[in-house]
C-alpha positions as CSV (number, residue, x, y, z in Angstrom):
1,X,-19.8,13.3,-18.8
2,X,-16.7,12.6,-16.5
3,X,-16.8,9.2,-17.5
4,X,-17.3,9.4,-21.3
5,X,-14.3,11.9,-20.8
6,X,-11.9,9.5,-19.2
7,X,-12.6,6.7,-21.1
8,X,-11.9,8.7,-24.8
9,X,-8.5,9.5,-23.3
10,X,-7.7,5.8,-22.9
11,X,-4.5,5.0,-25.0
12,X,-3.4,1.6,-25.9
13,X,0.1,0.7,-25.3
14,X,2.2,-1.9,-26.9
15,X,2.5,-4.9,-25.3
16,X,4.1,-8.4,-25.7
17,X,0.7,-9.7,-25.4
18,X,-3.1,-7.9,-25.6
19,X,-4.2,-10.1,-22.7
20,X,-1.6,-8.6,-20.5
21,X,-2.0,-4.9,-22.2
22,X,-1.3,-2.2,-19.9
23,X,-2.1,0.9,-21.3
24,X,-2.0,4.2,-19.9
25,X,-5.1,6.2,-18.5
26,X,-4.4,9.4,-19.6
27,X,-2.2,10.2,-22.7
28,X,0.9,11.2,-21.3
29,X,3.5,12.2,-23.6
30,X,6.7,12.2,-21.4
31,X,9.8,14.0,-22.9
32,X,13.5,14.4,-20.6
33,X,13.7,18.0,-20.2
34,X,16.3,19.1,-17.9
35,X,15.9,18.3,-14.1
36,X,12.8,16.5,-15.2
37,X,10.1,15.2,-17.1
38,X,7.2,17.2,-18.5
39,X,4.1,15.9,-19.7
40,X,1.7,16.6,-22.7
41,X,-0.8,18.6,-20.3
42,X,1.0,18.0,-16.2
43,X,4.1,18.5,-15.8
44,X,5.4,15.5,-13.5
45,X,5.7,16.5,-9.6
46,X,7.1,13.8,-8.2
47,X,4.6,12.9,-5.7
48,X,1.7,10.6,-5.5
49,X,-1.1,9.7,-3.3
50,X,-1.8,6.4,-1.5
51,X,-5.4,6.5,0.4
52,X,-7.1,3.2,1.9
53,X,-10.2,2.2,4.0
54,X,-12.6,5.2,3.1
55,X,-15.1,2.7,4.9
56,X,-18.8,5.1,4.2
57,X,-21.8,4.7,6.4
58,X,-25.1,5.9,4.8
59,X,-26.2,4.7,8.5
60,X,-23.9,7.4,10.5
61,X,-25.4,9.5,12.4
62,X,-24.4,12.6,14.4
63,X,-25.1,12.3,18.5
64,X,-25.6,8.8,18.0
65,X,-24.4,5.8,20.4
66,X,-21.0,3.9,19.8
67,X,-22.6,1.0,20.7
68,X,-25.0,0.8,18.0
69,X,-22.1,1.9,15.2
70,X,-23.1,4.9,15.5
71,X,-26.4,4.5,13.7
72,X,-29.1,5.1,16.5
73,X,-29.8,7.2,19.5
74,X,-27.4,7.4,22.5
75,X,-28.1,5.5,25.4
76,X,-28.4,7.5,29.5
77,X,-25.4,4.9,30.1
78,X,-23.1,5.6,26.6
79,X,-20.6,8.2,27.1
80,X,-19.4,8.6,23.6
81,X,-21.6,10.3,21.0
82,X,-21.3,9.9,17.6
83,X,-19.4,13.2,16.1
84,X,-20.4,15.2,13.0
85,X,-17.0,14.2,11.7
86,X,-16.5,11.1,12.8
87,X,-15.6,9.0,16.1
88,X,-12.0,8.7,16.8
89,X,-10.7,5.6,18.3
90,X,-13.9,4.0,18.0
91,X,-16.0,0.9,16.3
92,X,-17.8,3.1,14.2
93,X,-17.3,4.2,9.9
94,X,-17.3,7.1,8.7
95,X,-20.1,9.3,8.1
96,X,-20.1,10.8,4.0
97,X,-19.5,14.3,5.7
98,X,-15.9,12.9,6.6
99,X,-15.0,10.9,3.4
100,X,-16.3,13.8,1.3
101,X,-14.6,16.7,3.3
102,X,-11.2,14.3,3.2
103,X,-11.6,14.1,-0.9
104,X,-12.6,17.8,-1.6
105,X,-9.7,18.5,0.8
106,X,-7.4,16.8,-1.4
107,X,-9.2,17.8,-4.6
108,X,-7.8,21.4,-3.5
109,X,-5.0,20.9,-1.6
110,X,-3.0,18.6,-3.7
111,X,-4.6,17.5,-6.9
112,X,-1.6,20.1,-8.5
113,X,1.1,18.7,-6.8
114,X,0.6,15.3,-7.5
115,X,1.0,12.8,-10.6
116,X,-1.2,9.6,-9.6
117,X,-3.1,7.9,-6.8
118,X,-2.8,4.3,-5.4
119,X,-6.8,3.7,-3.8
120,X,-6.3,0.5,-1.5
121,X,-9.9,-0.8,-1.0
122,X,-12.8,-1.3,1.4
123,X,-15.1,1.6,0.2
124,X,-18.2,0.0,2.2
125,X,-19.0,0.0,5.6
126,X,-18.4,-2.7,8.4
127,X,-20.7,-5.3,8.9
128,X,-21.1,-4.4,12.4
129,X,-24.7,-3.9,13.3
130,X,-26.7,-6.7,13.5
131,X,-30.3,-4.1,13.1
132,X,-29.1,-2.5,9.9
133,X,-27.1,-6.0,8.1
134,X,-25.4,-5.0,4.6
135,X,-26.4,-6.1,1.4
136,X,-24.8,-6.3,-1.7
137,X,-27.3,-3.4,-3.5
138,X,-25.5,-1.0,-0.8
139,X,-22.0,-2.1,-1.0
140,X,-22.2,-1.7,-4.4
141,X,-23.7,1.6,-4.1
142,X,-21.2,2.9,-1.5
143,X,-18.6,1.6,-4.2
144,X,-20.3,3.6,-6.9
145,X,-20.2,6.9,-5.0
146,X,-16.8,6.7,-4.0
147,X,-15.7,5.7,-7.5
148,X,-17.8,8.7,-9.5
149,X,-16.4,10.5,-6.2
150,X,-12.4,9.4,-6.9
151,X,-13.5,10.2,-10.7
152,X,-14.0,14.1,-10.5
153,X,-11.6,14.8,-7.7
154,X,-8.8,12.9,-9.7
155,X,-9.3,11.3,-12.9
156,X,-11.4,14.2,-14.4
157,X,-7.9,16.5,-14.1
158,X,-5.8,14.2,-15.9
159,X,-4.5,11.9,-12.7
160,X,-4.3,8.3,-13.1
161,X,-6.5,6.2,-10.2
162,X,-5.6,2.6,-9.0
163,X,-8.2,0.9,-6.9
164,X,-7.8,-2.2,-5.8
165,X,-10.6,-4.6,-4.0
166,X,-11.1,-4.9,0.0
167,X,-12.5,-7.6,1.5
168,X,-15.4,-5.5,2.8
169,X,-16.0,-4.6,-0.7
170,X,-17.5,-7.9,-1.2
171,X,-20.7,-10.0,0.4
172,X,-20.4,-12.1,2.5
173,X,-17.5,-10.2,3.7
174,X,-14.3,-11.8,2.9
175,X,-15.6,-14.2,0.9
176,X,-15.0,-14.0,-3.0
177,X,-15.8,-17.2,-5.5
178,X,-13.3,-18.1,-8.7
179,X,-14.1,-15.8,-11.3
180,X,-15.5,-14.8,-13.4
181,X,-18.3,-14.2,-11.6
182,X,-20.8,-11.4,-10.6
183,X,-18.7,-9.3,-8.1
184,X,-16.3,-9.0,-11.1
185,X,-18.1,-8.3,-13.7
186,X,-19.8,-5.8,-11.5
187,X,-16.5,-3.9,-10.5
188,X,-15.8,-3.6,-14.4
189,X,-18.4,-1.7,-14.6
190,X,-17.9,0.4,-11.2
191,X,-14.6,0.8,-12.3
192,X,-15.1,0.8,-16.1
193,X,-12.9,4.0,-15.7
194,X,-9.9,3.4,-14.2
195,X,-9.0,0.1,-16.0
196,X,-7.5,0.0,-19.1
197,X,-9.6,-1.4,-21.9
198,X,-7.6,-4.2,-22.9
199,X,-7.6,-5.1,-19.6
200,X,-11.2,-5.5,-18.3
201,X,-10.9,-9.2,-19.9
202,X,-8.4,-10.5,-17.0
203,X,-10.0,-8.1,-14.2
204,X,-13.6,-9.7,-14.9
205,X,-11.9,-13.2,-14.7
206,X,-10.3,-12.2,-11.5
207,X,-10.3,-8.0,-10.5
208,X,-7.2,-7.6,-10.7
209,X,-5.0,-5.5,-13.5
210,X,-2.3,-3.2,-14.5
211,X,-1.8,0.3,-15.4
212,X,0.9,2.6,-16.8
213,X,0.6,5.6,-14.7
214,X,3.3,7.2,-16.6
215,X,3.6,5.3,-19.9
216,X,6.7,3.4,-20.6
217,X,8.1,4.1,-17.6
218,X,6.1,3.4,-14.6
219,X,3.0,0.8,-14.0
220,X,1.3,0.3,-10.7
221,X,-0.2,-3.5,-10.5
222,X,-3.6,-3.6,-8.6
223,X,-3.7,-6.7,-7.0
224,X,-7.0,-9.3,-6.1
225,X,-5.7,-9.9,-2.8
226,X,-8.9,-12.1,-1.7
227,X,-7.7,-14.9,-4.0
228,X,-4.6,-15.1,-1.3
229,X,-6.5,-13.9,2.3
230,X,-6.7,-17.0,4.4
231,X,-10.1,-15.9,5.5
232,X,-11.5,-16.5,2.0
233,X,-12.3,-20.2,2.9
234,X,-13.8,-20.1,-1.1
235,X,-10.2,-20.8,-3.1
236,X,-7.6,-23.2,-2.6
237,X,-4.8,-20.9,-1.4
238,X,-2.8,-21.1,-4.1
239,X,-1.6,-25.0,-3.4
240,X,0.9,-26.0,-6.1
241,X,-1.0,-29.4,-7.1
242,X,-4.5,-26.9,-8.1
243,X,-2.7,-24.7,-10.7
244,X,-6.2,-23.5,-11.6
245,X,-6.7,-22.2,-8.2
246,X,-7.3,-18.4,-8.8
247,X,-4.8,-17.5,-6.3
248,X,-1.8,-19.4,-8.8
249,X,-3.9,-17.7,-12.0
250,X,-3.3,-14.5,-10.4
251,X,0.2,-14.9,-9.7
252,X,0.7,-16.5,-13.1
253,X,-0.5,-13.7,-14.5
254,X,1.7,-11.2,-12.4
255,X,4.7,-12.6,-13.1
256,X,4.1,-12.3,-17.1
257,X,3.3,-8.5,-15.8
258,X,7.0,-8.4,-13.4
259,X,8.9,-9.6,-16.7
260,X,7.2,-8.1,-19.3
261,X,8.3,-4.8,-17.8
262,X,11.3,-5.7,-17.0
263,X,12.3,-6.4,-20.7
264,X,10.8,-3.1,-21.1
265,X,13.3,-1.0,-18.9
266,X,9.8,-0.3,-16.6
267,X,9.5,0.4,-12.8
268,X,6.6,-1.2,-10.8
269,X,4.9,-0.6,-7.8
270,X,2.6,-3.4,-6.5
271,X,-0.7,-2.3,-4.6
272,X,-3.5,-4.8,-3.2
273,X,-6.2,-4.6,0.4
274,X,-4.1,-7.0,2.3
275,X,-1.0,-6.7,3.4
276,X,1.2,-9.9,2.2
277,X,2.2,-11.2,5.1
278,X,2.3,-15.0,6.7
279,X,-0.2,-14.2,9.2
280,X,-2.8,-13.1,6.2
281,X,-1.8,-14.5,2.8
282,X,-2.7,-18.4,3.0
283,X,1.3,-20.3,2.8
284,X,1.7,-21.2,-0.8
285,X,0.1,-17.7,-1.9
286,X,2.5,-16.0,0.2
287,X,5.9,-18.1,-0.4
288,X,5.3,-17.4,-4.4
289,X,4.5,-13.6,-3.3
290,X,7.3,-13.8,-1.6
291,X,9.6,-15.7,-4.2
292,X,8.8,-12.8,-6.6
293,X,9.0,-10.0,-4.8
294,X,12.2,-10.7,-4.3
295,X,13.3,-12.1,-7.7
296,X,12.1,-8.9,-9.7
297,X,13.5,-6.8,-6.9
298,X,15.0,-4.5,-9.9
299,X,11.5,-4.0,-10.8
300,X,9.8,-3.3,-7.9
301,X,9.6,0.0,-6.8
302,X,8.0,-0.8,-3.4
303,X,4.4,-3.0,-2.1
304,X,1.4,-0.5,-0.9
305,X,-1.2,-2.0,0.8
306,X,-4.2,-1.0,3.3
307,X,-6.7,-3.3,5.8
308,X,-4.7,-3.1,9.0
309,X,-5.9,0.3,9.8
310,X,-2.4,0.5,11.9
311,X,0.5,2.4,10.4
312,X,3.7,0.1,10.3
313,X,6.1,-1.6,7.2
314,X,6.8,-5.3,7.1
315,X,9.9,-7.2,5.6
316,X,9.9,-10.0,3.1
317,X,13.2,-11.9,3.3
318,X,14.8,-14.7,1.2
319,X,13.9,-16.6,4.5
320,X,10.6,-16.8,4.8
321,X,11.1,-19.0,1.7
322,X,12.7,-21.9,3.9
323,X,10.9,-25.0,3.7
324,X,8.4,-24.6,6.8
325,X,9.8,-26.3,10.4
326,X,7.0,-27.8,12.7
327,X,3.9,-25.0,13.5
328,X,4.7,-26.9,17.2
329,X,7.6,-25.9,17.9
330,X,6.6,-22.5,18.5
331,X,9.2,-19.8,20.3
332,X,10.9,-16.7,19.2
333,X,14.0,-17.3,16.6
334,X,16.1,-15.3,19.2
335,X,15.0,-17.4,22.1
336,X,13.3,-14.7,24.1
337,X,10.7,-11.8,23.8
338,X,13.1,-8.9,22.7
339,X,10.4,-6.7,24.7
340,X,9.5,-8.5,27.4
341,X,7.3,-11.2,28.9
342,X,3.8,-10.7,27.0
343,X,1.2,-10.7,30.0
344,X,-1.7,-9.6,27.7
345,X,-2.6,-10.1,24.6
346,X,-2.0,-6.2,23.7
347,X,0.3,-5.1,21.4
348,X,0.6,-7.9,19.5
349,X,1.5,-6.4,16.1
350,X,4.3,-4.3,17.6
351,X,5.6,-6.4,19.4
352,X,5.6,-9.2,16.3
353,X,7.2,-6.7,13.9
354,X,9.7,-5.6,17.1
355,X,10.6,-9.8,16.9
356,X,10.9,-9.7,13.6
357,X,13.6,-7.1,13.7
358,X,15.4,-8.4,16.6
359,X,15.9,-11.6,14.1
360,X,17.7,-9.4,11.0
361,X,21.8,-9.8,10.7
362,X,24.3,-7.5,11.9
363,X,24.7,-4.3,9.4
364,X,28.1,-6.0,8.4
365,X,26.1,-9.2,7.1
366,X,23.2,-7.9,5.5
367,X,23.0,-8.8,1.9
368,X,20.1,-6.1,0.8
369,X,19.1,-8.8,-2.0
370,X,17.5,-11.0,0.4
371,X,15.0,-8.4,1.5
372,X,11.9,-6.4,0.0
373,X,9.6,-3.7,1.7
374,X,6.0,-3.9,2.5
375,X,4.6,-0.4,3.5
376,X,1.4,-0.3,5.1
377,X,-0.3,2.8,5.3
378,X,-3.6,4.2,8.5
379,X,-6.6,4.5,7.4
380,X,-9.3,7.2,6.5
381,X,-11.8,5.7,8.8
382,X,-11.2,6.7,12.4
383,X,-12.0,2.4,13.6
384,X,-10.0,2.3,15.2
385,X,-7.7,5.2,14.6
386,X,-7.5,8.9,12.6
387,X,-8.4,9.9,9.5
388,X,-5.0,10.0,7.8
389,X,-3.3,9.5,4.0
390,X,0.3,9.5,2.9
391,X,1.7,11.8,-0.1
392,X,5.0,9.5,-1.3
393,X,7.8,11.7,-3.2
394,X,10.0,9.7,-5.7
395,X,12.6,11.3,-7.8
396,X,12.3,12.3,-11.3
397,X,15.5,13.2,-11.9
398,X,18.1,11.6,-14.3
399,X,17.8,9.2,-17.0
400,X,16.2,6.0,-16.8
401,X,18.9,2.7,-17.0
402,X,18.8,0.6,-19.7
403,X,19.4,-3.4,-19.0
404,X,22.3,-5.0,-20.7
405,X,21.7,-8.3,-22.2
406,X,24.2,-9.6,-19.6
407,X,22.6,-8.2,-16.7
408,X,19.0,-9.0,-17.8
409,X,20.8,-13.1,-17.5
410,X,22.0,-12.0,-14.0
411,X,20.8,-13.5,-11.0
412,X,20.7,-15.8,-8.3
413,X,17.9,-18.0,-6.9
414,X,17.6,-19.3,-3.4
415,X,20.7,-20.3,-1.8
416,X,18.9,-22.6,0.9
417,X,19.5,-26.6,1.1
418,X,15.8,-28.2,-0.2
419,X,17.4,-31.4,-1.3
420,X,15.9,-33.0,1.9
421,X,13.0,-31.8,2.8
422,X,12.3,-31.5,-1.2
423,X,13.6,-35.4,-2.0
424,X,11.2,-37.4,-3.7
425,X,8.2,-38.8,-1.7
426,X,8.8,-36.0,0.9
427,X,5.9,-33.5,2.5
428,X,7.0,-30.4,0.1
429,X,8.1,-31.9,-2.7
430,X,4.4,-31.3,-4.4
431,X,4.4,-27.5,-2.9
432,X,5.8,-24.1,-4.0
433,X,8.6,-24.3,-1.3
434,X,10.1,-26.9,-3.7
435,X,9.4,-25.0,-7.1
436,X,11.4,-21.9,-6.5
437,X,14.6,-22.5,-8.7
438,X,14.6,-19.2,-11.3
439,X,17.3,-16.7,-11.2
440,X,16.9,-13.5,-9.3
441,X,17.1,-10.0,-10.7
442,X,18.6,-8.3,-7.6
443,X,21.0,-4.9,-9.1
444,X,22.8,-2.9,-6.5
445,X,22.0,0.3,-8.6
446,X,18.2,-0.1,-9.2
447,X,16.0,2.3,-8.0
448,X,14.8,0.3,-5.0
449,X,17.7,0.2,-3.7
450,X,19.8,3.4,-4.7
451,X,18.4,6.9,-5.0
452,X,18.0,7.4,-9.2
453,X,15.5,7.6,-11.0
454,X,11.7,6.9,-10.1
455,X,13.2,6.0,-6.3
456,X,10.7,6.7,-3.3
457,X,12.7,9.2,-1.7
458,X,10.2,9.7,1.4
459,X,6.5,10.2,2.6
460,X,4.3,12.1,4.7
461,X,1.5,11.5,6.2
462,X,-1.6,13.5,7.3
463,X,-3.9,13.1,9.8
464,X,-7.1,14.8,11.5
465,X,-6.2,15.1,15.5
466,X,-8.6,13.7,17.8
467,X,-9.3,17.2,19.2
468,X,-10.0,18.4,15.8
469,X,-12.4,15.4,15.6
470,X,-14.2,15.4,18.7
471,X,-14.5,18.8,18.4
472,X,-15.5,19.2,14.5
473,X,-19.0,20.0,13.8
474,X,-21.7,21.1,11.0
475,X,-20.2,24.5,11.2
476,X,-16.7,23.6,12.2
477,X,-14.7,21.5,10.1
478,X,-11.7,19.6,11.2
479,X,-8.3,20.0,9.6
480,X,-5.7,17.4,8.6
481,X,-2.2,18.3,9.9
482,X,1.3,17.2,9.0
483,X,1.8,13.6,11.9
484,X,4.9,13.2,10.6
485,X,7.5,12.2,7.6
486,X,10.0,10.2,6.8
487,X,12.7,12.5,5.6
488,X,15.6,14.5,7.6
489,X,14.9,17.8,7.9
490,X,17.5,19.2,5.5
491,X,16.0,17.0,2.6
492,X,12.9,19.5,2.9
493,X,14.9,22.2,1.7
494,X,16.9,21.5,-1.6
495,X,20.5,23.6,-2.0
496,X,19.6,27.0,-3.1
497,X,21.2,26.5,-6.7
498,X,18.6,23.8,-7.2
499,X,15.6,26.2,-5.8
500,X,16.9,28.6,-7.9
501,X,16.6,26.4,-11.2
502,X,13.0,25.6,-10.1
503,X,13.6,22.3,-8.5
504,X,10.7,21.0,-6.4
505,X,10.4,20.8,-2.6
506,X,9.5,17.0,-2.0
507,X,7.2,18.1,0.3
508,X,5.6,21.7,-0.7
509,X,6.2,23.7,1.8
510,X,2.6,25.1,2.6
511,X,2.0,21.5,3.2
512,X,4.6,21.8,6.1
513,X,4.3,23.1,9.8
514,X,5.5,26.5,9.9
515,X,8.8,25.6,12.2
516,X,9.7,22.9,9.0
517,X,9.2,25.7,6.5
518,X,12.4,27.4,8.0
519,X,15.6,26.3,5.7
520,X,17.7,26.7,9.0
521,X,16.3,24.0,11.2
522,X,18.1,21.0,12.0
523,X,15.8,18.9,14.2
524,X,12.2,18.3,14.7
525,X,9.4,15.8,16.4
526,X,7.7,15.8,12.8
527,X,11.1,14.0,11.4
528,X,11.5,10.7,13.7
529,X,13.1,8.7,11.4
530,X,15.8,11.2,9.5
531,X,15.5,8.1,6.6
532,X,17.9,9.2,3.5
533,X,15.2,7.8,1.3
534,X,13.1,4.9,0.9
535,X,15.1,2.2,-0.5
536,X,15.6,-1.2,1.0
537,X,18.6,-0.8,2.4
538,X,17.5,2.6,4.2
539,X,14.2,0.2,5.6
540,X,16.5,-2.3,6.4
541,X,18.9,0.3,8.7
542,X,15.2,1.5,10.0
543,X,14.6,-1.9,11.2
544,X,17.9,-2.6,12.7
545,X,17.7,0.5,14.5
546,X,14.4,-0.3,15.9
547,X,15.8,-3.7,17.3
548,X,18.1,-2.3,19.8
549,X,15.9,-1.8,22.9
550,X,18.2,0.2,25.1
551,X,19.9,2.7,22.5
552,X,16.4,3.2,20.7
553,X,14.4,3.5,23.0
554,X,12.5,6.6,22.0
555,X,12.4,5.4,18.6
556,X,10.5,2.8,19.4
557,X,8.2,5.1,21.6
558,X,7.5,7.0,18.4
559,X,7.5,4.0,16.4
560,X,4.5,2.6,18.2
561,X,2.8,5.9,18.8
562,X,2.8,6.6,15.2
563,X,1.4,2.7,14.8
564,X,-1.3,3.3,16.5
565,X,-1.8,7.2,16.5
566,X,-1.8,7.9,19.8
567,X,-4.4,4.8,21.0
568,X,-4.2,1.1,21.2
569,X,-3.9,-1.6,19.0
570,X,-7.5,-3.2,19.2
């Protein structure tokens, strides 16, 4: 019933080209009307959800030992049991009593207050237990659930879903063929609801598509990002010279998607499982990630992604496009640790990121067309952390900008020297590093990088406290509480003039702590970062900030602890 529901309300879109169509989920009919937009049967709210790493065990169960994944009886010499809820900071998934309390949660909590939901992968369990191995009739089963799961909560109210694929999704785990093949032909089926018709053609040749969340004005782009993981020893990584690899077809294919709705005036978020980074994304895959990320920067609203469990953002910079110097070489660009000596091997992703940011220009130099944001969000799963999801607000105020002719010719492309190490005969001169010569679309007014219209303005994010955990059971039930947000305090409470015209909260305030829902506070520990918004510039002053070791030192205390929730990086 759901499903036959969802699928009549598909409408088709126009598009430059049916291959690529786009079309919306839902038939919204958005008119301006005042502060903002209204729809056909939802009135916009300016908020959406991003979820990730739901991870269901059918195996879970309650008292069990940690040490068997919590799937058997505990042993004298085992501390931890398994909890009705779930075990925090452990090895272990999540039971369905967790995944389904954390849906019907947000099913009435915030299905009214927001407009669409980004779903980020790995909706099976871990391979983890060597007396209970995973096949691919459960992983598909545990997709199925979640999906018909994600389809009543959401879809069946009118919301727009976008899952993407995890590499647990799959068997063998992190392993995934060229398509088409049967893993996508059986994900077109799983997710027969969510894509659009014209659209299931491309997904079953490689799971990946697009979607207008809110038609001709915003698409989220669900990304295959198996085709660029460099554990998925079954592709080609995306090398230049194998333009059939299915890593290339994919980005072929997104960047027909990038300027397709760019001609169209369109905003864009990107979503995918793994975080595009070069410690994940095989090189070639991630310098053309890279290269366009930054080229349709006037695009892009922002990158979502899941799979590294640990809450933190990442920066893509016209750098990492430089022609590769020798792996050998080794060091830090700065010539030390900016934290210290690293005695163990603990840490390691805080302290990368806290390199990384030592490495950015003074303020005075930054040129914000050089950089684009990568936001990765904690998992539901408590392995090895909290249940937690993130509710962005983006502004739906004002009128969307229309492209001149001139500026749609704008642009610059790399500025760096690649006539060397690019010459003919050289190492790079068959690689992407040497194929990276079209204009970039960088505009000091676009939405990703000033606050206008469709600009993520800020998140917050929700978790369920260990003490809530541990002590959750059959007839308890945990709760998930406000960890914290990104926005100053005063930016929870609009001027009164604008309450007074009905202007939203970006955050609703029942959603708040009771000391945030008072107009007249100024500070608070739920508000580390006081960020004006969540353009690149205001990630880039984020980063800067958390590179000065003596002046921001509790920043980077809070930093970490929200990183890891309180634990350790594993």
């Amino acid at each position: 019933m759901i499903r036959s529901r969802a699928l009549r309300v598909l409408v088709l879109a126009l598009v430059f080209n049916p291959l690529y169509a786009a079309p919306a989920q839902v038939p919204f009919d958005v008119q301006p009307a005042g502060m903002c937009f209204r729809l056909a049967k939802r009135k916009l709210q300016g908020r959406f959800l991003h979820i990730t790493d739901m991870h269901p065990d059918p195996h879970y169960s309650p008292g069990a030992s940690e040490k068997s994944a919590c799937h058997r009886k505990k042993p004298k010499k085992d501390k931890t049991r398994a909890g009705y809820y779930g075990t925090p900071f452990s090895d272990c998934d999540s039971p369905f009593s967790l995944t389904n309390f954390t849906l019907d949660y947000l099913d009435k909590k915030w299905t009214d207050d927001i407009d669409f939901v980004i779903w980020t992968g790995d909706n099976a369990r871990h391979d983890n237990d060597r007396r209970r191995p995973r096949t691919t009739d459960e992983i598909y089963h545990l997709n199925r659930v979640m999906a018909n799961k994600m389809q009543e909560v959401f879809l069946s109210k009118g919301i727009p879903v976008v899952p993407s694929l995890g590499n647990n999704d799959v068997w063998r785990k992190n392993i995934l063929m060229p398509g088409p093949n049967d893993i996508t032909h059986e994900y077109s089926s799983i997710w027969k609801a969510f894509i659009p018709f014209p659209s299931l053609q491309v997904f079953q040749r490689g799971a990946y598509y697009s979607a207008e969340v809110i038609p001709d004005h915003l698409a989220v782009v669900s990304l295959n990002t198996m085709y660029f993981y460099d554990s998925n020893k079954a592709v080609g990584g995306c090398e230049f010279k194998e333009r059939d690899d299915p890593g290339n077809l994919q980005l072929d294919w997104l960047e027909v998607q990038l300027e397709m709705y760019r001609q169209r005036s369109m905003k864009v978020w990107l979503s995918g499982h793994v975080p595009p980074t070069p410690g994940n994304y095989f090189p070639e895959c991630y310098v053309r990630y890279a290269e366009m990320a930054l080229r349709y920067q006037d695009t892009i609203l922002g990158h979502v992604f899941g799979h590294m469990n640990a809450d933190h953002f990442t920066l893509i910079e016209a750098r990492d496009l430089d022609v590769p110097l020798d792996e050998n070489s080794g060091g830090y660009m700065n010539g030390s640790d900016p934290i210290g000596p690293l005695k163990k091997k603990k840490d390691k992703l805080y302290r990368e990121l806290i390199q990384d940011f030592s490495a950015l220009p003074k303020a005075k130099h930054i040129d914000h067309d050089q950089f684009a944001v990568v936001n990765v969000a904690p998992s539901v799963v408590p392995n090895p952390y909290l249940p937690s999801f993130r509710i962005f607000a983006y502004n739906i105020t004002g009128a969307p900008k229309k492209y001149s002719e001139l500026s749609r010719r704008k642009g610059h492309g790399p500025t760096l020297d690649r006539k060397q190490a690019c010459k003919k005969g050289s190492a790079y001169q068959e690689t992407w590093w040497c194929q990276l010569d079209k204009p970039w679309h960088s505009d000091g007014d676009a939405p990703s990088r000033t606050n206008t219209l469709w600009t993520p303005l800020g998140y917050a994010q929700y978790n369920i406290r260990k003490k809530r955990l541990n002590g959750s059971s059959k007839t308890r039930k945990p709760k998930f509480k406000l960890e914290y947000t990104t926005f100053p305090v005063s930016a929870l409470h609009p001027p009164a003039d604008l309450v007074a015209s009905k202007f939203k909260y970006p955050i609703p305030l029942r959603h708040l702590p009771r000391s945030l829902r008072n107009s007249t506070v100024t500070e608070s520990k739920f508000a580390p970062y006081q960020m004006r918004d969540l353009t690149i510039p205001a990630w880039v002053e984020l980063a800067q900030r958390l590179a000065r070791p003596k002046k921001e030192a509790e920043l980077r205390r809070q930093f970490k602890k929200y990183m890891y929730q309180g634990g350790r990086e594993g």
